[in-house]
VOKOLRO-731577 format. One record per residue (C-alpha): z, y, x; residue in one letter. Coordinates in steps of 0.2 Angstrom, whole numbers, padded with zeros to 4 digits, always signed. Layout:
<atoms>
ZYXA
...
</atoms>
This chain:
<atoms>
-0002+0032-0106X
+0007+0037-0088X
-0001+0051-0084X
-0002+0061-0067X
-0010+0079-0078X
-0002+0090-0084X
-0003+0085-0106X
-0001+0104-0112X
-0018+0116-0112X
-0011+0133-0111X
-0018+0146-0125X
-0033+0158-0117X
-0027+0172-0110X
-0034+0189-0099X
-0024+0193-0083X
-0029+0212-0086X
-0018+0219-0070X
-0008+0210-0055X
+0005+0225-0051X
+0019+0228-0040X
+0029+0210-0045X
+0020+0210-0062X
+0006+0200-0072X
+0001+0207-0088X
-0008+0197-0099X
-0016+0199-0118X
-0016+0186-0132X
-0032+0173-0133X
-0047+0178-0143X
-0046+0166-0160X
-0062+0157-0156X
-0050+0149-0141X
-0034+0144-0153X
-0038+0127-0150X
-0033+0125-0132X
-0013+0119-0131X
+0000+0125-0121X
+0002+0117-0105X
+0019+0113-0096X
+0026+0126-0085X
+0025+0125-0066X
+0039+0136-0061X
+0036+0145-0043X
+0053+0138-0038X
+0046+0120-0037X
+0044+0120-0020X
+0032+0123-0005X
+0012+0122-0008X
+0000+0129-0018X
+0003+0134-0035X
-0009+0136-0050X
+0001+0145-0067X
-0001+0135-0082X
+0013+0145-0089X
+0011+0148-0110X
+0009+0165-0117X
+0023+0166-0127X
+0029+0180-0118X
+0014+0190-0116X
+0021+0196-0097X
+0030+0187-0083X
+0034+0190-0064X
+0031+0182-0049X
+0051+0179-0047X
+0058+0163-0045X
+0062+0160-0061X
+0044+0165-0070X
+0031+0155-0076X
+0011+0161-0071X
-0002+0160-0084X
-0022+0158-0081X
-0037+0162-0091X
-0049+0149-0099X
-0038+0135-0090X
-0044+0118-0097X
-0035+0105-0084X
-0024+0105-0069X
-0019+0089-0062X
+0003+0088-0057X
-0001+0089-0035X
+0002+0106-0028X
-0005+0097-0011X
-0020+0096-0003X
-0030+0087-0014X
-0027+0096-0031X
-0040+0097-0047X
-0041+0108-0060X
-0056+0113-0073X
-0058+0131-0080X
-0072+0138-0090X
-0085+0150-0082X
-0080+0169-0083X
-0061+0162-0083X
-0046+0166-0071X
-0034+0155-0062X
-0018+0165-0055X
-0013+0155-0039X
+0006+0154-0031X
+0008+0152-0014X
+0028+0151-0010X
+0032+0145+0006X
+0051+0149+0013X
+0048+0145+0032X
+0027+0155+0032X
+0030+0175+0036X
+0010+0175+0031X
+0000+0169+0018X
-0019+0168+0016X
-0027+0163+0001X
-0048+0160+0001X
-0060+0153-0010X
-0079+0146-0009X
-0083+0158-0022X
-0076+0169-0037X
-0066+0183-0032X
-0047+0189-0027X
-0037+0204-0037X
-0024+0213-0027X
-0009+0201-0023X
+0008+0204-0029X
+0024+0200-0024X
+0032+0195-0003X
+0048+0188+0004X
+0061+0197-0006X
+0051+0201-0020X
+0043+0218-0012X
+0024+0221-0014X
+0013+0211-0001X
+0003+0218+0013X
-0015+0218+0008X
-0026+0215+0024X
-0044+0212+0015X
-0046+0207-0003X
-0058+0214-0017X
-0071+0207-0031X
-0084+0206-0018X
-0075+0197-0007X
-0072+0177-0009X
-0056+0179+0003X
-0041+0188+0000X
-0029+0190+0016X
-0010+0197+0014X
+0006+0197+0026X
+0022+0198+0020X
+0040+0197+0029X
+0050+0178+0028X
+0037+0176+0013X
+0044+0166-0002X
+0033+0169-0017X
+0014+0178-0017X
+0002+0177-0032X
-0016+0182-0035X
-0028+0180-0048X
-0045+0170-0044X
-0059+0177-0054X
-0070+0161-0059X
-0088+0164-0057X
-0100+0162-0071X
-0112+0149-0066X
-0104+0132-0068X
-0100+0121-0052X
-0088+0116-0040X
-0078+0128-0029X
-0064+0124-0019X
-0048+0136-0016X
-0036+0135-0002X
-0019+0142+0003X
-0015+0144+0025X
+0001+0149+0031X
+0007+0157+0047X
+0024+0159+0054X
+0018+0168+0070X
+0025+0184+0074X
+0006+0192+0074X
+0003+0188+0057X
-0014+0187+0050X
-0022+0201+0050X
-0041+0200+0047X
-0052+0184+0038X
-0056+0179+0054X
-0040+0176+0058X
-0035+0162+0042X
-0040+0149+0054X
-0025+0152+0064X
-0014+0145+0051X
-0008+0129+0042X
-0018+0125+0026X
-0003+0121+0013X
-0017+0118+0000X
-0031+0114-0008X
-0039+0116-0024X
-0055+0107-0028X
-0062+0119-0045X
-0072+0112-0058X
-0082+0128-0066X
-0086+0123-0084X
-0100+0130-0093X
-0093+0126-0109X
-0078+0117-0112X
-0079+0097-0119X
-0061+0099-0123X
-0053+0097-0142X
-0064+0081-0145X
-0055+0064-0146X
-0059+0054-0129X
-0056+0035-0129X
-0057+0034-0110X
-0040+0048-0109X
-0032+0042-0124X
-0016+0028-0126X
-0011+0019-0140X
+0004+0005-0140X
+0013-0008-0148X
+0030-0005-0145X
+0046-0015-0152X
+0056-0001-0154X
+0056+0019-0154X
+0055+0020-0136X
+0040+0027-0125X
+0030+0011-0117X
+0016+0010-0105X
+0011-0006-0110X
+0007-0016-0127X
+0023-0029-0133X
+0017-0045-0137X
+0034-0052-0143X
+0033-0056-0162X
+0047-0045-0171X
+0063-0053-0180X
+0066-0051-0198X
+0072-0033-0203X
+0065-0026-0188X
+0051-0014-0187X
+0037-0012-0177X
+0033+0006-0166X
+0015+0012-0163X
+0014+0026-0150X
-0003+0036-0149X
-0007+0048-0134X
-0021+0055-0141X
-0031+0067-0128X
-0048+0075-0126X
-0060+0072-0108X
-0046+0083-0102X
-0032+0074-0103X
-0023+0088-0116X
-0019+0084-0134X
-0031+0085-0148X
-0027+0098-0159X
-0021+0094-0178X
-0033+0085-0187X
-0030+0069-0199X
-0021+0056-0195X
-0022+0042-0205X
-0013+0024-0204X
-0019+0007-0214X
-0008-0008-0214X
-0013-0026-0220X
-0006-0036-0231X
+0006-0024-0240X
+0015-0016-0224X
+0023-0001-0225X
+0018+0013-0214X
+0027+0029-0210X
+0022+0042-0197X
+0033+0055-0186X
+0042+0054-0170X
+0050+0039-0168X
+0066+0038-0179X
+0057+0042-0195X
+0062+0030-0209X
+0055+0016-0216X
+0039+0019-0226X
+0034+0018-0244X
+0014+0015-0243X
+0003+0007-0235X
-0007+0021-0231X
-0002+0036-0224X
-0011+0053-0219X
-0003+0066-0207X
-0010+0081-0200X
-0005+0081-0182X
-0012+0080-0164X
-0007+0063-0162X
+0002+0066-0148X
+0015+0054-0138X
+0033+0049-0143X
+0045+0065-0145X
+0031+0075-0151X
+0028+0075-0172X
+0017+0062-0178X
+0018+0052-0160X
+0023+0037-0168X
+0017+0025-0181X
+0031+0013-0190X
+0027-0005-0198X
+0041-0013-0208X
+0040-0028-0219X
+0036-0024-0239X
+0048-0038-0245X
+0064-0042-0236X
+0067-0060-0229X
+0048-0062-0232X
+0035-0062-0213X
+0021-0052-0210X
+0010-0051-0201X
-0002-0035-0202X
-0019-0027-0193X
-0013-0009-0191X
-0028+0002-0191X
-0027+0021-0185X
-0041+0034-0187X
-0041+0053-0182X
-0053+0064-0191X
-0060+0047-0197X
-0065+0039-0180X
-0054+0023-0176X
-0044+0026-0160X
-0030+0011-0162X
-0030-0007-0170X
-0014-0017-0169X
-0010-0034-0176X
+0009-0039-0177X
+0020-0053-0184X
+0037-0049-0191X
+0047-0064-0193X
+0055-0067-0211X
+0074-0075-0213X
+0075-0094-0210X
+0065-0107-0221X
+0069-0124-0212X
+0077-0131-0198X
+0075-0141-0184X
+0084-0152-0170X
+0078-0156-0153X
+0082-0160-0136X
+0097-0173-0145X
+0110-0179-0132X
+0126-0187-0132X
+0146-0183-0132X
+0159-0187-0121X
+0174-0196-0133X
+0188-0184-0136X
+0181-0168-0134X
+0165-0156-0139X
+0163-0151-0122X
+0145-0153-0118X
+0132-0151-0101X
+0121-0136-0094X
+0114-0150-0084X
+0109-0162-0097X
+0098-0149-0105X
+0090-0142-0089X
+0085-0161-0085X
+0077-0162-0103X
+0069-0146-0104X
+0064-0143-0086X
+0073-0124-0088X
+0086-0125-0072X
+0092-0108-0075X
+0100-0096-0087X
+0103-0113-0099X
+0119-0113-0109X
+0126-0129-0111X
+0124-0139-0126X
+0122-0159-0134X
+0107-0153-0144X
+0094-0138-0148X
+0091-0128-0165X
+0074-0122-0170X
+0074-0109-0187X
+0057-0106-0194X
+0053-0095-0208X
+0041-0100-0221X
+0026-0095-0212X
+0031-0106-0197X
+0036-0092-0187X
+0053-0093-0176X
+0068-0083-0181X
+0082-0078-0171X
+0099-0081-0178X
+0104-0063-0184X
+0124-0060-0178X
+0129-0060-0193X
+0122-0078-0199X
+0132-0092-0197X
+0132-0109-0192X
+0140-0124-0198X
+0143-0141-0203X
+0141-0151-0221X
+0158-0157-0224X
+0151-0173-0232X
+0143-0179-0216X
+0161-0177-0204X
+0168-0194-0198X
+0181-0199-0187X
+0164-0203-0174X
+0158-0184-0173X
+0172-0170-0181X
+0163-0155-0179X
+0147-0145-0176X
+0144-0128-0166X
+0132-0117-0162X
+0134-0101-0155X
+0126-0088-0164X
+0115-0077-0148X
+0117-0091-0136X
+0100-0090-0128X
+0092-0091-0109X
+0084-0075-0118X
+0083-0066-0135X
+0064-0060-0133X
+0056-0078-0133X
+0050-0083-0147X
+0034-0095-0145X
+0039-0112-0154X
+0033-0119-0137X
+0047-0111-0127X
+0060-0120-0123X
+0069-0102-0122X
+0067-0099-0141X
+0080-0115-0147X
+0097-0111-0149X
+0111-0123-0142X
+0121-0132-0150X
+0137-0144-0145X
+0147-0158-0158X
+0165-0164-0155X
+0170-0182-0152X
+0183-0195-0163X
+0189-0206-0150X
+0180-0220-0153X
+0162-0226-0149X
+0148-0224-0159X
+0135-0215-0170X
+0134-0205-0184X
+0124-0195-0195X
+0129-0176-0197X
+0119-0162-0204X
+0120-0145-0199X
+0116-0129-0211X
+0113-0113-0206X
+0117-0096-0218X
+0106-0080-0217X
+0117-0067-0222X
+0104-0054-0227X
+0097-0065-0241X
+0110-0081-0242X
+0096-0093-0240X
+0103-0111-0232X
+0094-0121-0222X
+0098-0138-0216X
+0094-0150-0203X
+0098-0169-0201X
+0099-0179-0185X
+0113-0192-0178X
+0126-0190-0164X
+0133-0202-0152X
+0147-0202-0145X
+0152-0214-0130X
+0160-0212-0112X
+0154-0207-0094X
+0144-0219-0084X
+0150-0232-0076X
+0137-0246-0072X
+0120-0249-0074X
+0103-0260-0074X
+0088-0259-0069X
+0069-0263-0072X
+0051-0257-0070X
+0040-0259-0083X
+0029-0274-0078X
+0030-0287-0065X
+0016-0285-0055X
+0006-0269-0052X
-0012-0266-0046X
-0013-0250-0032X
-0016-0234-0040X
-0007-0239-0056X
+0010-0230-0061X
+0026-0239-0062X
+0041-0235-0075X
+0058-0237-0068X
+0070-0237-0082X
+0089-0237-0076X
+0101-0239-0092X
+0119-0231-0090X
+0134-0240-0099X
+0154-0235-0099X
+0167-0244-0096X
+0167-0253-0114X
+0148-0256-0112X
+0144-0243-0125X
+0126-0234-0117X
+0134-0219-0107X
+0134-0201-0113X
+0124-0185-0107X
+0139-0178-0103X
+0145-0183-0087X
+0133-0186-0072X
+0126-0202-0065X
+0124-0194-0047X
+0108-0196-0038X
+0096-0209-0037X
+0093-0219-0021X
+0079-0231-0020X
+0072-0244-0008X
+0055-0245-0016X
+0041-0254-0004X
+0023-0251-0007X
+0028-0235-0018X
+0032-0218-0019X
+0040-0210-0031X
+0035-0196-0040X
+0044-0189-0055X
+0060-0188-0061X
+0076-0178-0059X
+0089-0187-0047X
+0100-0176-0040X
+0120-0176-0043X
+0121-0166-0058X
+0108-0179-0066X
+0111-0184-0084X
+0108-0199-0095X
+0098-0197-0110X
+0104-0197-0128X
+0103-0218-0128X
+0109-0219-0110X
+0096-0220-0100X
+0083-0212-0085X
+0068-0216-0080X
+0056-0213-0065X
+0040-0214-0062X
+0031-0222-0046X
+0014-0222-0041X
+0008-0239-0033X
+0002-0239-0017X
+0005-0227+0000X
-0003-0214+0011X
-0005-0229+0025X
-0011-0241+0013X
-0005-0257+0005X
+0000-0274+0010X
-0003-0286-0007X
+0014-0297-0009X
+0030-0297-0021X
+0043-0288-0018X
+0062-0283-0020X
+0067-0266-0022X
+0087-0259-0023X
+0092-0246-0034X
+0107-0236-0034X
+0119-0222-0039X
+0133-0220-0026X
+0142-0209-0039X
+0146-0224-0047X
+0153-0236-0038X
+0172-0233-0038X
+0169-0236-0058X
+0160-0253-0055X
+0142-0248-0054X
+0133-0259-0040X
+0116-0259-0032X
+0101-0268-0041X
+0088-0277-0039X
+0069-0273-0044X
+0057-0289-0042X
+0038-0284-0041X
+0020-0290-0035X
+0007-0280-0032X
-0010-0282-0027X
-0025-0271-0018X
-0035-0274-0036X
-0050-0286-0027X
-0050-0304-0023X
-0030-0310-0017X
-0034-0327-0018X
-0025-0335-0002X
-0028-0351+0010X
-0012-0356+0001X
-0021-0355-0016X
-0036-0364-0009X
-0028-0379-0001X
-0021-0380-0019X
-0034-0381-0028X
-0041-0394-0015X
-0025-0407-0017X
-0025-0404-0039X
-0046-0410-0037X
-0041-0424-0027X
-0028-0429-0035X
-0041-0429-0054X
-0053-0440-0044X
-0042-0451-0039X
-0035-0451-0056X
-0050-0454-0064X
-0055-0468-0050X
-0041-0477-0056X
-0045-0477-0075X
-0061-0483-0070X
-0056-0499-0063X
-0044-0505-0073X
-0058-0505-0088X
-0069-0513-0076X
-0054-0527-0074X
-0052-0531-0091X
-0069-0534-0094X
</atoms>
């Protein structure tokens, strides 16, 4: 949890005297043990309005630069020293306040109610110049010379309620000299006072407490979601606080895993655990502090889990965490297939971004791998696994297979539906066209489990020309035309997905087209075609006929690729019949009667 408070109560303590540059103070009463330590705001932090939440290590401290401050019954103090401060002490208690303000030659401290002891301190240490203070007074004024650090202890009344205290500064040459006066000055700061009537701190509080999923010993301020790899553990971070906003005291800590887990509890880099259960007695309080930070590792090595973590503190649940560790690779997978340029395993960024629809951060590749472990989850490739090709399946068609262990868009994606969690993969060309069917295995050094995965490579050379055709002859408005362009090298072989087939021009009348990459960096697909999609019809309208459409890559036209032609109808979708049609059908009717007339005498004759 970020926090803007202060996480450290300081233990109770009595400010019994405020003296020349000195605040004495005497340890808590027992009954008050529980209340933590608070960080220390040293004096030296800078102008404003100051309240000590210094510990009592020490028992004594002064107002020097140096010196932390302590107060009485002090249950919360937010991080501002502004204007707009808040803090919560318990009736009867005592804040000691810190003004220190290098450019102010006065200072003026005043409260809605309480009281004021004698200040302490002034510009270089000396004793201030007390103008009106006392316990029956709820302002307090003091003058000092090129002021740099005052302090006075704020008794807190006994009735609970609000009270608001307040720090002014002067730098005129009169400084201030009565209460009357405080108004002449600059109010450095505020502090709204919450006066408890019994403090609600030590007791857990959902609403003030943090607890994450992190994927690593590192503090978080949000929950991971990315499922973990196999031999990786997961990190569980509690923040455990009271309404306050301080850590709990020690209490029982206790941790539950599913599904045979192992949990361990400590501060971040504690070891794997042995059990499945665990009890600490801590606070519970955030990473770097003991018992911060929960661990889940995997029970069985290479095998995946996924576990509901359950945390409980002084048996009430404050944290439930499901997470899925990945085991080592069970099966294989090949996707995305292209095909290889002859000669070489050189392979295109481009080709992949057409298929995938990632346009960035995609390493080049002819096809894409996918490990799974048993439970179906995807698992990175470890550095030190290796890749490689079965022997049995190399021809003089396709040589060799690679794939480069880490070379991934990203390393964190690891959803089978991200495109992100497959690995690239290139082969290398014989010289001659043509397919042929390799398989690739894949070792997991940690458990040397193989896994294998079939598919087969073509190998063919860079475009040259081409063909084209939609899907259907004749299309209604509304309907979607295909356009498919088939890509062919110089030998007629279908064209690889190495090399580009430039952009697609088109001359397409009576539709628009829709879908499809067709810049220059375009690629063929694995069996050397493209294909576009076209919706029938236009914004204005359309004018039923058949038409011709040209197709073209300029690309290729130095290598013998030309322009083609499309032949289509289309059609509004109601009645086209024409004058045309009808004058047709009017000549084939008169053409049957006359036919028939015909027949009809020459029976009549030969009777």
């Amino acid at each position: 949890m970020s926090k803007t408070t202060l996480r450290k109560r300081i233990s109770l303590v009595a400010v019994t005297a405020l003296t020349a540059g000195v605040l004495s103070v005497v340890a808590a009463p027992a009954a008050n043990a529980n209340i933590n330590e608070q960080n220390t705001i040293m004096i030296a932090a800078g102008g404003g309005l100051k309240v000590g939440t210094g510990s009592n290590t020490s028992g004594a401290t002064t107002t020097s630069a140096s010196a932390a401050a302590r107060s009485l019954g002090l249950l919360y103090k937010d991080a501002s020293t502004t204007t707009a401060q808040t803090a919560t002490v318990l009736a009867g208690g005592a804040l000691v306040l810190i003004g220190f303000e290098t450019a102010a030659t006065s200072q003026a401290f005043s409260a809605t109610g309480g009281s004021f002891s004698t200040p302490v301190g002034g510009g270089g240490e000396q004793a201030a110049t007390t103008v009106e203070y006392g316990s029956g007074n709820s302002s307090v004024m003091l003058s000092s010379t090129n002021a740099t650090a005052v302090a006075v202890r704020w008794a807190a009344p006994t009735t609970a309620g609000t009270y608001t205290l307040s720090l002014s500064v002067s730098t005129a040459t009169t400084n201030f000299t009565t209460l009357a006066t405080k108004g002449d000055g600059t109010v450095r700061g505020n502090v709204t006072v919450t006066v408890a009537a019994a403090s609600s701190g030590g007791a857990y509080s959902a609403a003030n407490s943090a607890c994450y999923r992190a994927d690593s010993s590192t503090a978080v301020t949000a929950d991971s979601s990315t499922d973990l790899q196999n031999g990786a553990s997961a990190y569980i971070q509690l923040n455990l606080n009271d309404a306050y906003g301080t850590d709990l005291d020690n209490g029982n800590i206790v941790a539950t895993a599913t599904n045979g887990g192992l949990i361990s509890i400590g501060t971040g880099s504690q070891s794997v655990g042995t059990a499945s259960t665990v009890v600490a007695y801590d606070n519970g309080a955030s990473a770097g502090d003991t018992y911060g930070t929960v661990r889940l590792s995997q029970p069985t090595a290479g095998a995946p889990l996924t576990s509901t973590v359950t945390i409980t503190y002084n048996g009430t649940t404050v944290c439930t965490k499901t997470v899925t560790i990945s085991g080592a690779a069970d099966s294989m997978t090949i996707g995305f297939l292209g095909s290889g340029d002859l000669g070489t395993g050189t392979a295109s960024a481009y080709w992949l971004a057409n298929e995938t629809g990632v346009a960035t951060g995609r390493t080049a590749g002819h096809y894409l791998v996918a490990l799974k472990d048993s439970a179906g989850n995807i698992v990175n490739p470890a550095s030190t696994d290796s890749f490689s090709m079965d022997s049995a399946t190399t021809t003089t068609t396709v040589t060799g297979l690679t794939v480069a262990i880490g070379d991934r868009a990203t390393s964190t994606a690891y959803s089978a539906t991200d495109v992100h969690s497959w690995t690239p993969g290139t082969f290398t060309c014989g010289s001659t066209a043509g397919s042929s069917k390799v398989k690739l295995k894949h070792l997991t050094s940690t458990t040397g489990k193989v896994v294998s995965g079939e598919f087969t490579a073509r190998c063919a050379d860079g475009p040259a020309t081409y063909t084209a055709s939609f899907d259907k002859a004749s299309y209604v408005q509304g309907e979607i035309a295909t356009l498919t362009v088939k890509f062919f090298d110089s030998k007629g072989n279908p064209a690889n997905s190495t090399d580009a087939i430039g952009a697609l021009t088109d001359t397409v009348s009576m539709m628009t087209r829709v879908t499809g990459v067709g810049d220059a960096n375009t690629r063929a697909k694995a069996d050397g075609t493209r294909t576009w999609t076209y919706t029938v019809g236009t914004t204005t309208g359309l004018t039923a006929g058949a038409y011709n459409g040209l197709i073209s890559f300029a690309g290729l036209a130095a290598l013998g690729g030309t322009t083609q032609t499309v032949t289509y109808k289309v059609s509004s979708g109601g009645d086209t019949t024409t004058n045309a049609d009808v004058l047709k059908s009017i000549v084939a009717l008169i053409a049957s009667i006359n036919k028939q007339i015909r027949a009809l005498q020459k029976l009549i004759l030969k009777r």
